[in-house]
N, CA, C and O atoms as CSV, one atom per row, in Angstrom:
chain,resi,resn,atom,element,x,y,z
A,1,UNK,N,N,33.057,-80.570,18.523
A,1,UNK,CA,C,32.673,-79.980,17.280
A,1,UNK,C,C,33.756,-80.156,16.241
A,1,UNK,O,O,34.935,-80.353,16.534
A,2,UNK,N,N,33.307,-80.078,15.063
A,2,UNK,CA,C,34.104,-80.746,13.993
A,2,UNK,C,C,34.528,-79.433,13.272
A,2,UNK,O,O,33.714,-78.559,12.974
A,3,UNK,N,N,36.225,-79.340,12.943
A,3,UNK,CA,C,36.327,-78.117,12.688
A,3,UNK,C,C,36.027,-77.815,10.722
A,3,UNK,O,O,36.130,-78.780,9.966
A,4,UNK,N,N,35.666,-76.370,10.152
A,4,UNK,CA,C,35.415,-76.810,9.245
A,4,UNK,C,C,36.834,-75.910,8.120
A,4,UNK,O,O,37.410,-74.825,8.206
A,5,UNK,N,N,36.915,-77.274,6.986
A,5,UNK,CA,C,37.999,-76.524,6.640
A,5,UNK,C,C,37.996,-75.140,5.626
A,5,UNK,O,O,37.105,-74.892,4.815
A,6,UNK,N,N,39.015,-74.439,5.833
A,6,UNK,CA,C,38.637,-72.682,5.165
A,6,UNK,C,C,38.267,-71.804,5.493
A,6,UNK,O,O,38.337,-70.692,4.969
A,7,UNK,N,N,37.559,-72.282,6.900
A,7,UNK,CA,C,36.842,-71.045,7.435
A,7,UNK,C,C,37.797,-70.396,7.802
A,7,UNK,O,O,37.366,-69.277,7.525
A,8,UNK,N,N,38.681,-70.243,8.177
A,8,UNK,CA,C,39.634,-69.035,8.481
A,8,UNK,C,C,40.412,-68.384,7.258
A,8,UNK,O,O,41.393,-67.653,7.399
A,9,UNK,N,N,39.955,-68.675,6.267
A,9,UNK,CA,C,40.632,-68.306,4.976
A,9,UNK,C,C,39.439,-67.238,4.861
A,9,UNK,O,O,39.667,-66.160,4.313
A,10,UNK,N,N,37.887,-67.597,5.490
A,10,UNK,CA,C,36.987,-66.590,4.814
A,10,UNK,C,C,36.790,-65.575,5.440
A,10,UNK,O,O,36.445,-64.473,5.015
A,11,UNK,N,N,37.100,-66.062,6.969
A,11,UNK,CA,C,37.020,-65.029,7.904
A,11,UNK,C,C,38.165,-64.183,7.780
A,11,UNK,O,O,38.008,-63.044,8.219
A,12,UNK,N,N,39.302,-64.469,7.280
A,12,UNK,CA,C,40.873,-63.357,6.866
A,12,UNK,C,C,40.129,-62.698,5.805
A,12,UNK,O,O,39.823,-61.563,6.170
A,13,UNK,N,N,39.714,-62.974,4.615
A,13,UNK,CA,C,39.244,-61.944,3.437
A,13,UNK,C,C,38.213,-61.262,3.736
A,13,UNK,O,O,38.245,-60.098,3.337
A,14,UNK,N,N,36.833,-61.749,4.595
A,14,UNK,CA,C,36.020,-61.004,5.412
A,14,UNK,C,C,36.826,-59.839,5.906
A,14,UNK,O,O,36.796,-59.012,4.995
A,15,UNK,N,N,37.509,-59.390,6.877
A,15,UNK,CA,C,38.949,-59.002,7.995
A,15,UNK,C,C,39.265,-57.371,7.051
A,15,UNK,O,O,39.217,-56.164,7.290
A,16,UNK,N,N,39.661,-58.471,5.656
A,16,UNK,CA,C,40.770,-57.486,4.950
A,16,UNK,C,C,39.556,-56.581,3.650
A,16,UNK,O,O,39.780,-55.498,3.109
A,17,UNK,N,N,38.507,-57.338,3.487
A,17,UNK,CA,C,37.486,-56.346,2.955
A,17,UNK,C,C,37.113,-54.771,3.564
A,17,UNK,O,O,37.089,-53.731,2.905
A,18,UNK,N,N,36.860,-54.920,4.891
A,18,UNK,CA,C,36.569,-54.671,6.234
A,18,UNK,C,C,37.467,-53.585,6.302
A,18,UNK,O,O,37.268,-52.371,6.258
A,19,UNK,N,N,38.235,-54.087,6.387
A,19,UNK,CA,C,39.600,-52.904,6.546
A,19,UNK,C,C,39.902,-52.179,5.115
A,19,UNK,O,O,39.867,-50.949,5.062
A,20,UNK,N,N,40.160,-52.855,4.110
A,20,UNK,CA,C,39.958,-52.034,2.830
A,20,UNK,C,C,38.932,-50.609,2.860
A,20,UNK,O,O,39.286,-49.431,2.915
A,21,UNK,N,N,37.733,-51.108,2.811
A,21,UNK,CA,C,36.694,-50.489,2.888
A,21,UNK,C,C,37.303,-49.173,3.921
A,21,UNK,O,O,37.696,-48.184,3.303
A,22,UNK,N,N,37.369,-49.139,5.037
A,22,UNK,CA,C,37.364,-48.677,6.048
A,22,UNK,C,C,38.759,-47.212,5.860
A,22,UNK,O,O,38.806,-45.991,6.015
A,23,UNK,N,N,39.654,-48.293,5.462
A,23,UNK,CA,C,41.389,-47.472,4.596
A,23,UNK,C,C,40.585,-46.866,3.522
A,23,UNK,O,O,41.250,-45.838,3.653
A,24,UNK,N,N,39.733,-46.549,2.545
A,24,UNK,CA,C,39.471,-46.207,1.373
A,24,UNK,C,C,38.502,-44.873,1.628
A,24,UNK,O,O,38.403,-44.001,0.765
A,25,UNK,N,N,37.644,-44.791,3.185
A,25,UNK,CA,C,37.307,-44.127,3.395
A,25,UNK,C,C,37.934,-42.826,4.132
A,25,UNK,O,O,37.741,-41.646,3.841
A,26,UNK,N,N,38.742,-43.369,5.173
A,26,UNK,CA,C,39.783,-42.936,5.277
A,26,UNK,C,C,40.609,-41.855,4.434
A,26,UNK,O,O,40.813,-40.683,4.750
A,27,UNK,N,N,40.953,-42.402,3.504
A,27,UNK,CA,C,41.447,-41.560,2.487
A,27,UNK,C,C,40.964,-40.751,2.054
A,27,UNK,O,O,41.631,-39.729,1.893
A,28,UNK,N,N,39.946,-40.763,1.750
A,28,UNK,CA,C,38.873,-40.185,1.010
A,28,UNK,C,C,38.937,-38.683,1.658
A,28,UNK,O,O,39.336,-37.637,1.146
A,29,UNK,N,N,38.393,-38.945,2.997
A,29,UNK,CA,C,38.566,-37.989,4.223
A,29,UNK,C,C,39.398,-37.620,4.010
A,29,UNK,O,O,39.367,-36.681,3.215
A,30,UNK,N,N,40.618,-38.019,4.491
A,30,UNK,CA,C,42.054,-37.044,4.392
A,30,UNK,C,C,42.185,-36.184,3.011
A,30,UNK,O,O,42.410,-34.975,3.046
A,31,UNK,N,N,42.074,-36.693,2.155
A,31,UNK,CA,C,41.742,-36.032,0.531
A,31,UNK,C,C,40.670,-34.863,1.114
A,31,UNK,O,O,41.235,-33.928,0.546
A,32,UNK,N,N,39.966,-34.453,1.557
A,32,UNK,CA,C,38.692,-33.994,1.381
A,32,UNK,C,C,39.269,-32.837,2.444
A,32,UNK,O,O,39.051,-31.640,2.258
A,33,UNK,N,N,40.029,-33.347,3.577
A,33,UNK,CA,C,40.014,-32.134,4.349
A,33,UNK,C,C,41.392,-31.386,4.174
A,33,UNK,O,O,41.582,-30.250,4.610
A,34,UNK,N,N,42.194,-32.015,3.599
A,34,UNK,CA,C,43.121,-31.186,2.580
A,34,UNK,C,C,42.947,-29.939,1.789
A,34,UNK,O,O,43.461,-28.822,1.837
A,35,UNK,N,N,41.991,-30.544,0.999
A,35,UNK,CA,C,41.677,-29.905,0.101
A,35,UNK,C,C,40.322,-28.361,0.376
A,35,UNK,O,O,40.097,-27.302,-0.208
A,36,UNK,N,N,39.745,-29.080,1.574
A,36,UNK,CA,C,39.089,-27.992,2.196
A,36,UNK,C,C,40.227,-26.806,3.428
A,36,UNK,O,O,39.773,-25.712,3.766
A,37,UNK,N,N,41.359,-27.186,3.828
A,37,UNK,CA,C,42.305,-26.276,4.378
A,37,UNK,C,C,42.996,-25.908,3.204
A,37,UNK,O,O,43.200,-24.780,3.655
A,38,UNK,N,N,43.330,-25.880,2.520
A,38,UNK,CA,C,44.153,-25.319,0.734
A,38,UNK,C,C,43.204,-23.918,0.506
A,38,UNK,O,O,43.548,-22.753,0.306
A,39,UNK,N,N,41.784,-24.581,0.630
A,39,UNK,CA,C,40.779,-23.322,0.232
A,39,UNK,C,C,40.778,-22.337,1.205
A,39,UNK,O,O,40.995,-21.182,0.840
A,40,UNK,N,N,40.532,-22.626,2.627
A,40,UNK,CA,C,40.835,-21.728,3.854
A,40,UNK,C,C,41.700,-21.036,4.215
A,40,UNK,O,O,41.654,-20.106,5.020
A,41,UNK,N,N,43.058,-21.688,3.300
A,41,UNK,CA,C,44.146,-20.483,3.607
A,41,UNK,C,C,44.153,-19.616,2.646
A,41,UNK,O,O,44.338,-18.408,2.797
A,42,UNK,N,N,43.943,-20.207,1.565
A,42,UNK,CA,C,43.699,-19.015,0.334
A,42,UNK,C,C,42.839,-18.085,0.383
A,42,UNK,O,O,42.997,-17.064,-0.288
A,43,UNK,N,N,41.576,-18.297,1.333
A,43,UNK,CA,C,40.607,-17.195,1.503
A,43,UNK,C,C,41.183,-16.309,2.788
A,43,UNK,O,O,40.972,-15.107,2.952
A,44,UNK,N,N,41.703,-16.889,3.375
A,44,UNK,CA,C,42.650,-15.978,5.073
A,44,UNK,C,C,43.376,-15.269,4.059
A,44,UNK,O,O,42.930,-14.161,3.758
A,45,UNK,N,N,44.483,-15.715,3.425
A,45,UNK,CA,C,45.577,-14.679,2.518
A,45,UNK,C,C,44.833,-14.056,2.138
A,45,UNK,O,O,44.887,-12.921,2.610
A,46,UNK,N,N,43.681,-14.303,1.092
A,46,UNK,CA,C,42.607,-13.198,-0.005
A,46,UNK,C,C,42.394,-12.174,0.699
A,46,UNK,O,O,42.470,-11.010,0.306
A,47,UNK,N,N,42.038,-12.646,2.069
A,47,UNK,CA,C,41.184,-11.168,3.130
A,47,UNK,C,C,41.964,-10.549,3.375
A,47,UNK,O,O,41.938,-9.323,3.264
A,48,UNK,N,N,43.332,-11.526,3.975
A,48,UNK,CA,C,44.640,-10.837,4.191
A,48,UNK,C,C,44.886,-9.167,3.528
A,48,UNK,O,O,44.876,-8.011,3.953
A,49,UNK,N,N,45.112,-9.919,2.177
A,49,UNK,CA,C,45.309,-8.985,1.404
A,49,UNK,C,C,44.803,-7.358,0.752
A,49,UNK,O,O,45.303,-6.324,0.311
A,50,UNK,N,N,42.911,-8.231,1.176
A,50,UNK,CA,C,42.293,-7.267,0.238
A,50,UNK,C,C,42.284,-6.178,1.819
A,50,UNK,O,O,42.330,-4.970,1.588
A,51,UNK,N,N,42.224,-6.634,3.417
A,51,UNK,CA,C,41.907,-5.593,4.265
A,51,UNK,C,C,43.174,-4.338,4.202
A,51,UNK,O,O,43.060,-3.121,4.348
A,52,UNK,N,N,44.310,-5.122,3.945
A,52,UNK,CA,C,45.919,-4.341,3.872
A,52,UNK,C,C,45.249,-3.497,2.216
A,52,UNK,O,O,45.454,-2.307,2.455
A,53,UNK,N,N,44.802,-3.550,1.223
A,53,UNK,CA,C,44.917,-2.564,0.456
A,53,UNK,C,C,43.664,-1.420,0.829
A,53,UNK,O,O,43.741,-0.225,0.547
A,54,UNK,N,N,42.390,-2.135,1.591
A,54,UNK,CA,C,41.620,-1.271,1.740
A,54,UNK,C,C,41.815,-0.162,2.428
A,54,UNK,O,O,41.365,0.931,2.083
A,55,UNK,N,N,42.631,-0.409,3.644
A,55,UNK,CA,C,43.000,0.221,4.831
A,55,UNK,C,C,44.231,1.226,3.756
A,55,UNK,O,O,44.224,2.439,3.963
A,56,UNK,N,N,45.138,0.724,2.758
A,56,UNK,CA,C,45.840,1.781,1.923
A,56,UNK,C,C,45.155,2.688,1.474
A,56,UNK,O,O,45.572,3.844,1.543
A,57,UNK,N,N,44.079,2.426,0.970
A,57,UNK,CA,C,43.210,2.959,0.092
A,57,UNK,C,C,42.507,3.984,0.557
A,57,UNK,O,O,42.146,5.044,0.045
A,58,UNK,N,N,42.294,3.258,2.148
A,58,UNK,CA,C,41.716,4.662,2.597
A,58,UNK,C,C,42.494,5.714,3.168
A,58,UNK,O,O,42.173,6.898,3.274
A,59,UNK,N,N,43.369,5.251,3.463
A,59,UNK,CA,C,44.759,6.765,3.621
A,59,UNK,C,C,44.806,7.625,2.772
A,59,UNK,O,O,44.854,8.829,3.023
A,60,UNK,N,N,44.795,6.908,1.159
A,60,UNK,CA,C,44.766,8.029,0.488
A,60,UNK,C,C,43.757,7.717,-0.447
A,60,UNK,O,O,43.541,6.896,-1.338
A,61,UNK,N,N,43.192,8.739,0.127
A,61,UNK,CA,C,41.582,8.826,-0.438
A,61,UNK,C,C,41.833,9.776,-2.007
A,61,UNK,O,O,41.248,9.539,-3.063
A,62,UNK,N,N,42.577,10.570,-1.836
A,62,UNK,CA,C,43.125,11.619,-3.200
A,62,UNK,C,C,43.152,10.586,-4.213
A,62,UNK,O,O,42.352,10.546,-5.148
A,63,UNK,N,N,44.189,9.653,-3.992
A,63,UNK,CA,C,44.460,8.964,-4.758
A,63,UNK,C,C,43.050,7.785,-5.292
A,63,UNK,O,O,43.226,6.971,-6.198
A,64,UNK,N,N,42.368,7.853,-4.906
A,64,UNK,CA,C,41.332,6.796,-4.917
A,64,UNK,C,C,40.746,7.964,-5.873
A,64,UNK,O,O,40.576,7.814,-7.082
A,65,UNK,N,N,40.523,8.904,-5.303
A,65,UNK,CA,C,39.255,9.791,-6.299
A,65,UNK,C,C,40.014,10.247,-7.319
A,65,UNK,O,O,39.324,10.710,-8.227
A,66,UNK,N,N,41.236,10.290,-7.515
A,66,UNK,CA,C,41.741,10.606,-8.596
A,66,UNK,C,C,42.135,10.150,-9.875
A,66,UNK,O,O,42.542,10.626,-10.935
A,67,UNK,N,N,41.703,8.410,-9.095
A,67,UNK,CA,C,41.329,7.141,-9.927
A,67,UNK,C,C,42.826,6.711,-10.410
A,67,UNK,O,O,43.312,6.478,-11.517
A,68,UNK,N,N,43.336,6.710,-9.081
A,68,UNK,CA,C,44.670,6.194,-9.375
A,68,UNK,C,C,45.401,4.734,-9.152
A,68,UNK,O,O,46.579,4.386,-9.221
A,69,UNK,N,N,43.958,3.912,-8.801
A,69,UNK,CA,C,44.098,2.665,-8.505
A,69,UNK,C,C,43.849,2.005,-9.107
A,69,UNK,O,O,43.862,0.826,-8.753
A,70,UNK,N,N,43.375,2.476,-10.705
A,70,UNK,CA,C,42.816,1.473,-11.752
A,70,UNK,C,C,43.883,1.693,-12.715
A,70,UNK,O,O,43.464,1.552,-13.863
A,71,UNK,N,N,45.037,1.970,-12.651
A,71,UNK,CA,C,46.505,1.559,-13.097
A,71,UNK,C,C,47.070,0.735,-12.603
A,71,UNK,O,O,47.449,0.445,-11.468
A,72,UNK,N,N,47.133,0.161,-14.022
A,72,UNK,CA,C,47.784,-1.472,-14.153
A,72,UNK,C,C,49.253,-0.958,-13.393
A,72,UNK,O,O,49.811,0.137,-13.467
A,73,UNK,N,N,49.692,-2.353,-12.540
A,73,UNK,CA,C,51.069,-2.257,-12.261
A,73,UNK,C,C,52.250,-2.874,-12.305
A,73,UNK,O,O,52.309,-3.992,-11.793
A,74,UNK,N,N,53.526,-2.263,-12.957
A,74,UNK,CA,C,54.397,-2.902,-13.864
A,74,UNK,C,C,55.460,-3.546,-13.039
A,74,UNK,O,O,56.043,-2.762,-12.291
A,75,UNK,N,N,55.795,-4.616,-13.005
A,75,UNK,CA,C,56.950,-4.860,-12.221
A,75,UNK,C,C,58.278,-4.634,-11.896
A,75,UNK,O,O,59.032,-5.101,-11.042
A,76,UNK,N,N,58.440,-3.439,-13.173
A,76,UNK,CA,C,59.647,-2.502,-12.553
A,76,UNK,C,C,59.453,-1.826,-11.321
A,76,UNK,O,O,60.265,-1.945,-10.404
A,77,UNK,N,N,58.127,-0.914,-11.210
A,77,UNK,CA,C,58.158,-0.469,-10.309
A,77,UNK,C,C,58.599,-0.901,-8.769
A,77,UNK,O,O,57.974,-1.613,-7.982
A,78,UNK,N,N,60.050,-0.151,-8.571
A,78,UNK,CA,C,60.133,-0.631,-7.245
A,78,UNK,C,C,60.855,0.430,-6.346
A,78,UNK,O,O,61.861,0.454,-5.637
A,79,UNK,N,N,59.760,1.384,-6.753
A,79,UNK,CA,C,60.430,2.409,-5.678
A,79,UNK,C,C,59.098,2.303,-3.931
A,79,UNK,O,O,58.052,1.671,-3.782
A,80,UNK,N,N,59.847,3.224,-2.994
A,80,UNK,CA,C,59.014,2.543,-2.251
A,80,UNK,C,C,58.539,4.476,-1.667
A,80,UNK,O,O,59.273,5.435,-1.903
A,81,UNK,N,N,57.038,4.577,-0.835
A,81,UNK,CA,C,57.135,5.802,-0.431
A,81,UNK,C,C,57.277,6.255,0.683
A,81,UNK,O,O,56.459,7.020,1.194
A,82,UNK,N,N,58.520,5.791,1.341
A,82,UNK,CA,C,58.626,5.447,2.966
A,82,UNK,C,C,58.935,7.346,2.978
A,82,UNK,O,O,58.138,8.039,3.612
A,83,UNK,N,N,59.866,7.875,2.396
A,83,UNK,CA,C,60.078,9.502,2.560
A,83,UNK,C,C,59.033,10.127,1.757
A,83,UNK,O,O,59.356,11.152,1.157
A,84,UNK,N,N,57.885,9.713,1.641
A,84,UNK,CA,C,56.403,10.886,1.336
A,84,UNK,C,C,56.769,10.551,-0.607
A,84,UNK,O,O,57.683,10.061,-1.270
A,85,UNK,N,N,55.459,11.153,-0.849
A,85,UNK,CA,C,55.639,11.014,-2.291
A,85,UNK,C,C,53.940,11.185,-2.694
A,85,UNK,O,O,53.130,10.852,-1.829
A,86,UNK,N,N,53.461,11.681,-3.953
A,86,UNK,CA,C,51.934,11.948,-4.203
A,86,UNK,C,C,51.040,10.834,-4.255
A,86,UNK,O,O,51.203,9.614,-4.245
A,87,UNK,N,N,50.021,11.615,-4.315
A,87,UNK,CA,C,48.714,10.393,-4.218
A,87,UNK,C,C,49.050,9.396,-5.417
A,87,UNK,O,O,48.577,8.266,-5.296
A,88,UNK,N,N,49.866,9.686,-6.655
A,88,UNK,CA,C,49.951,8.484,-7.231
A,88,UNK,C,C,50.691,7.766,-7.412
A,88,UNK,O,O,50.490,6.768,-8.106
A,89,UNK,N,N,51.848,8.057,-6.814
A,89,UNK,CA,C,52.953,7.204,-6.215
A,89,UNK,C,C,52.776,6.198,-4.902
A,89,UNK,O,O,53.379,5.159,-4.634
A,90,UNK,N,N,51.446,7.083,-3.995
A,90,UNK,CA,C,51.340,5.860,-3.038
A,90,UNK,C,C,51.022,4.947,-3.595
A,90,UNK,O,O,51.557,3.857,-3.389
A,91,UNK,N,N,49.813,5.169,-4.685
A,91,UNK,CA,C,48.858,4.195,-5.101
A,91,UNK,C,C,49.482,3.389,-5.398
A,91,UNK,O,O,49.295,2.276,-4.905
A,92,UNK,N,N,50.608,3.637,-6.441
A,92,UNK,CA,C,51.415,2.556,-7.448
A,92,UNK,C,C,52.060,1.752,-6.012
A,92,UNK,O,O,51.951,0.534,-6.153
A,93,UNK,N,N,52.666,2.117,-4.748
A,93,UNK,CA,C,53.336,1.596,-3.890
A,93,UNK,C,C,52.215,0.880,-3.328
A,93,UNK,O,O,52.717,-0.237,-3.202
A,94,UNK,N,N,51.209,0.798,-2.970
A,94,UNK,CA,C,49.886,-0.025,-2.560
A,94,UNK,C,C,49.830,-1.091,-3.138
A,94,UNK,O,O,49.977,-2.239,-2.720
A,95,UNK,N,N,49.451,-0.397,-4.859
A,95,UNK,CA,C,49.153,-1.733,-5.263
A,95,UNK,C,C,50.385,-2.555,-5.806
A,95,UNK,O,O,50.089,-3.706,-6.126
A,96,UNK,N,N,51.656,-2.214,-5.969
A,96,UNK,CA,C,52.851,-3.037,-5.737
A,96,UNK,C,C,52.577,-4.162,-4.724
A,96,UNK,O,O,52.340,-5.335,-5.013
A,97,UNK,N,N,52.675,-3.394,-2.961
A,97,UNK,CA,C,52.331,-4.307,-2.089
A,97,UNK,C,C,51.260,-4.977,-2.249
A,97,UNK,O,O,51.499,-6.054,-1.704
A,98,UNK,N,N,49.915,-5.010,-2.786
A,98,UNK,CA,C,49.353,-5.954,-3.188
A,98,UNK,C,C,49.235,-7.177,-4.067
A,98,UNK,O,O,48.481,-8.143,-3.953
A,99,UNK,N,N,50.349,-6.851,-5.159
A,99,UNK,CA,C,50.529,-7.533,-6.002
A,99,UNK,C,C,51.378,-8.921,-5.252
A,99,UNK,O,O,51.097,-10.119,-5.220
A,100,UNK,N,N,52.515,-8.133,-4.693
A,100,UNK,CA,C,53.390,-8.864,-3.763
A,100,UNK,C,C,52.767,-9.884,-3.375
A,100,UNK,O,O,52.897,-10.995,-3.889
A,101,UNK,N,N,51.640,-9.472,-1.937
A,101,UNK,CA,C,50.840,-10.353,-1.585
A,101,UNK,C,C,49.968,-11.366,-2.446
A,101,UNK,O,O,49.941,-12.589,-2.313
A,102,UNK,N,N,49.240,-10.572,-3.380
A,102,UNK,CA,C,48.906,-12.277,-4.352
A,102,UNK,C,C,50.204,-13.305,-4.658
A,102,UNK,O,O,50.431,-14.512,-4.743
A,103,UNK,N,N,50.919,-11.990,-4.769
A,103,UNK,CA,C,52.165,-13.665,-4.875
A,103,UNK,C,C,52.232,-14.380,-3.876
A,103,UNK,O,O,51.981,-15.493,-4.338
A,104,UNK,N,N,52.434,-14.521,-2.606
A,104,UNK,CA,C,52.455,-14.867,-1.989
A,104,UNK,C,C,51.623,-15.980,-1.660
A,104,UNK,O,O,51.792,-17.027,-1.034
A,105,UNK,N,N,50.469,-15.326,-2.401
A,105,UNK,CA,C,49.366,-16.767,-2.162
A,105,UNK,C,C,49.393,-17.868,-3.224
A,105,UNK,O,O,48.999,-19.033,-3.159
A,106,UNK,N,N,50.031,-17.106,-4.331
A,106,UNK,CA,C,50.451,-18.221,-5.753
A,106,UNK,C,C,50.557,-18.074,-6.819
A,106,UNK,O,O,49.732,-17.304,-7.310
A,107,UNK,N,N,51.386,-18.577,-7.581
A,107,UNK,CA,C,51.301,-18.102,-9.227
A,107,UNK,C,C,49.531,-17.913,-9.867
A,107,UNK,O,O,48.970,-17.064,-10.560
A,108,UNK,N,N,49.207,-18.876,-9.364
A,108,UNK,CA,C,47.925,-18.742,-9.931
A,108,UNK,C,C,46.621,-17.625,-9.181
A,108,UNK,O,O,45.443,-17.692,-9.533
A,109,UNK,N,N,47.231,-16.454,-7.913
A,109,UNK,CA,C,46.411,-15.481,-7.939
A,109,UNK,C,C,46.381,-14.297,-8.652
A,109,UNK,O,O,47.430,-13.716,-8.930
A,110,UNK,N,N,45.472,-13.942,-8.925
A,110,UNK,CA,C,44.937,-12.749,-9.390
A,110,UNK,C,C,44.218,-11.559,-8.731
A,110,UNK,O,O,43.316,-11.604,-7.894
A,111,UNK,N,N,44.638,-10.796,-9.125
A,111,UNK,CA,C,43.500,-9.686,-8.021
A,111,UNK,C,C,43.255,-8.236,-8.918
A,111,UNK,O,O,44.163,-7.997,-9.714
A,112,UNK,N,N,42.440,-7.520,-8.886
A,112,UNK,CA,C,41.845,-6.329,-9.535
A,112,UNK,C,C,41.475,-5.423,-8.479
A,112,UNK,O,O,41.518,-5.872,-7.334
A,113,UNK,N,N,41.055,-4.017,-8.688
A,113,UNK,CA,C,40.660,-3.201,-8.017
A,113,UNK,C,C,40.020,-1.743,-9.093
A,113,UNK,O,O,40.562,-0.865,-9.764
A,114,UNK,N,N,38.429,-2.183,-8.724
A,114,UNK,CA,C,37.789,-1.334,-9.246
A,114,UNK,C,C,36.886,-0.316,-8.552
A,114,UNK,O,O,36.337,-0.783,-7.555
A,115,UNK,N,N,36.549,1.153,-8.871
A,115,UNK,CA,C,36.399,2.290,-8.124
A,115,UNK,C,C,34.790,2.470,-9.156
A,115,UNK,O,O,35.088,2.730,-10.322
A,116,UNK,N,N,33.851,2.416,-9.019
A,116,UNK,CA,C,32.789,3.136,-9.718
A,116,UNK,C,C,32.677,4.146,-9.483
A,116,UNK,O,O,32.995,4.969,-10.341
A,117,UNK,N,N,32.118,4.635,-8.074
A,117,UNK,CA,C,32.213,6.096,-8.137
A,117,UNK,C,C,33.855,6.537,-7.492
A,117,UNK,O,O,34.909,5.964,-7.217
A,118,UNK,N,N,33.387,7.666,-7.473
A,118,UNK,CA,C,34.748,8.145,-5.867
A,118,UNK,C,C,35.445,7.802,-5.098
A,118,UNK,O,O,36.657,7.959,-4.954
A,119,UNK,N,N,34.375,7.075,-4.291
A,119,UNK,CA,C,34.491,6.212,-2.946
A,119,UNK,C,C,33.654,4.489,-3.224
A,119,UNK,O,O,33.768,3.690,-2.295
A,120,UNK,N,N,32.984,4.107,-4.304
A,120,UNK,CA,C,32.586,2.633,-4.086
A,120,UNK,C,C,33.444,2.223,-4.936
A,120,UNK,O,O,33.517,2.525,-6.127
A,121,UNK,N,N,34.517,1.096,-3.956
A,121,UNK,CA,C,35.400,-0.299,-4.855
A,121,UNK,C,C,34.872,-1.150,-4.797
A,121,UNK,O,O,33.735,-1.461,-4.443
A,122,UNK,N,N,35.997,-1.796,-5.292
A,122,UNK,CA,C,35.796,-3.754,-5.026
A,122,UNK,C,C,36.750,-3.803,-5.391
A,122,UNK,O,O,37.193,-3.090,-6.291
A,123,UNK,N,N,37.407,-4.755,-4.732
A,123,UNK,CA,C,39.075,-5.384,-4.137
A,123,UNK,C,C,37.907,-7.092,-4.973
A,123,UNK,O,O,36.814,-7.489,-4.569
A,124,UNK,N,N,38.655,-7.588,-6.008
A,124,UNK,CA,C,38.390,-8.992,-6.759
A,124,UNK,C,C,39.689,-10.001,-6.415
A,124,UNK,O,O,40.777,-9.783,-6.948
A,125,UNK,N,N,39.517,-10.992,-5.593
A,125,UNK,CA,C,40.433,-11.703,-6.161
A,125,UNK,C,C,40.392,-12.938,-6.564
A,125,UNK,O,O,39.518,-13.509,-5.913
A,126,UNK,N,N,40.829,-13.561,-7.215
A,126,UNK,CA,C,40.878,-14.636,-7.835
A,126,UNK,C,C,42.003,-15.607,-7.801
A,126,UNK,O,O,43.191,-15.289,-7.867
A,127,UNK,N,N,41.280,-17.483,-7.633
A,127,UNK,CA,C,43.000,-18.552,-7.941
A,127,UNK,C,C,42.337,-19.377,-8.961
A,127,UNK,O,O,41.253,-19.940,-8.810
A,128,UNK,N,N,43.187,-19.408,-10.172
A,128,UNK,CA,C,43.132,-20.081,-11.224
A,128,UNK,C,C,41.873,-19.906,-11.609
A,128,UNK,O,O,41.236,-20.944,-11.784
A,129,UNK,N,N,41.080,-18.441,-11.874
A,129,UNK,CA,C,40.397,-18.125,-12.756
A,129,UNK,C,C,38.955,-17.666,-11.884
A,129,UNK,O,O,38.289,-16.679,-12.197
A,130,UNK,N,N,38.552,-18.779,-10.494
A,130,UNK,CA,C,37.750,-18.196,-9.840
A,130,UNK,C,C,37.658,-17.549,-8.710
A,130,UNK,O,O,38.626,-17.617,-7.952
A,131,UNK,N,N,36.573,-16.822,-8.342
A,131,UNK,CA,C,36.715,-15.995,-7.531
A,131,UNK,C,C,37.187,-15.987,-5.881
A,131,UNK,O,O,36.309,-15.790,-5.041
A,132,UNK,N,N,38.116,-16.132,-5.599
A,132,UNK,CA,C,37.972,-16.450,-3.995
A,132,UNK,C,C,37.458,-15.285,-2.942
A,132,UNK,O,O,37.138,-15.499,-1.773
A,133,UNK,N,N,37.447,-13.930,-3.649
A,133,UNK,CA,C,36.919,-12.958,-2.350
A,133,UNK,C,C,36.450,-11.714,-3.451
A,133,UNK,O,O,37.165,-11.092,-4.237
A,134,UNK,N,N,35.582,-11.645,-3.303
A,134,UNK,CA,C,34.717,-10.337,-3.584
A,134,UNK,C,C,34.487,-9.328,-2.347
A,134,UNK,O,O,33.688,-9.538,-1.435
A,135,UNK,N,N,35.470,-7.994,-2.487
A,135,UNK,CA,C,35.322,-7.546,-1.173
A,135,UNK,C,C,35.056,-5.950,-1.555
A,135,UNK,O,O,36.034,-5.227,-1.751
A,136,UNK,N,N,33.686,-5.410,-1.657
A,136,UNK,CA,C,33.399,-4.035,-1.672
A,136,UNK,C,C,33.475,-3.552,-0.004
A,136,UNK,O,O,33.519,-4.046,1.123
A,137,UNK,N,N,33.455,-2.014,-0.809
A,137,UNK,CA,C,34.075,-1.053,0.541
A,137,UNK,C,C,33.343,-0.212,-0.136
A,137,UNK,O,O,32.806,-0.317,-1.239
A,138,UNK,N,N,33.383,0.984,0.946
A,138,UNK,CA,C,33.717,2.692,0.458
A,138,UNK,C,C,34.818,3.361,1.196
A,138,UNK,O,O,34.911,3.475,2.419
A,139,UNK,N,N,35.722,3.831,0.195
A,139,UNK,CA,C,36.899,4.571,0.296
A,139,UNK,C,C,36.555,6.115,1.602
A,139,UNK,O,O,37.452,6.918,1.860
């Protein structure tokens, strides 16, 4: 048989299409499941966070009905209430430690805590504007 000339020039760019293709998908993937573990830890921290204030919240229930959790909190505050202190000193120490924890998850979290009645909240939190955990309770 008579060999023909180039064919191995077409069958190498065939080869490296092949593999392009294949590397491009590849990537793609790795991009994709990145970006889907980024979201998974941010929602583990979110829950993280919001179960540690709920579980505060419900210790002190005074402080919840006394609507002491819908004060904004300043970053001076840094006293802590390890030797006892009132329902609105825990609160402010709660939601300190909560604040903490959004840091933790990033400059860009946010988090709120709103009481309608007495006892119904919602622990909101948010990264870079949307919502990552909407978490109602009753106090």
């Amino acid at each position: 048989m008579r060999r023909i000339p180039g064919s191995s020039l077409i069958e190498s760019l065939t080869a490296l299409a092949v593999f392009a293709i294949g590397s491009a998908c590849t990537a793609t993937w790795m991009l994709q499941a990145m970006a889907t573990d980024a979201k998974a830890s941010r929602l583990l921290a979110a829950t993280t966070a919001a179960l540690s204030l709920e579980a505060r919240m419900r210790a002190n229930r005074a402080g919840v009905v006394d609507g002491h959790y819908a004060s904004a909190v300043t970053a001076s505050f840094a006293s802590s209430c390890d030797n006892g202190c009132d329902s609105a000193g825990a609160a402010a120490d709660d939601l300190r430690a909560f604040r903490q924890a959004l840091a933790r998850i990033g400059k860009a979290a946010t988090g709120t805590v709103r009481c309608d009645t007495a006892t119904a909240c919602v622990i909101r939190i948010a990264w870079m504007g949307r919502d990552v955990l909407v978490w109602p309770f009753n106090a």
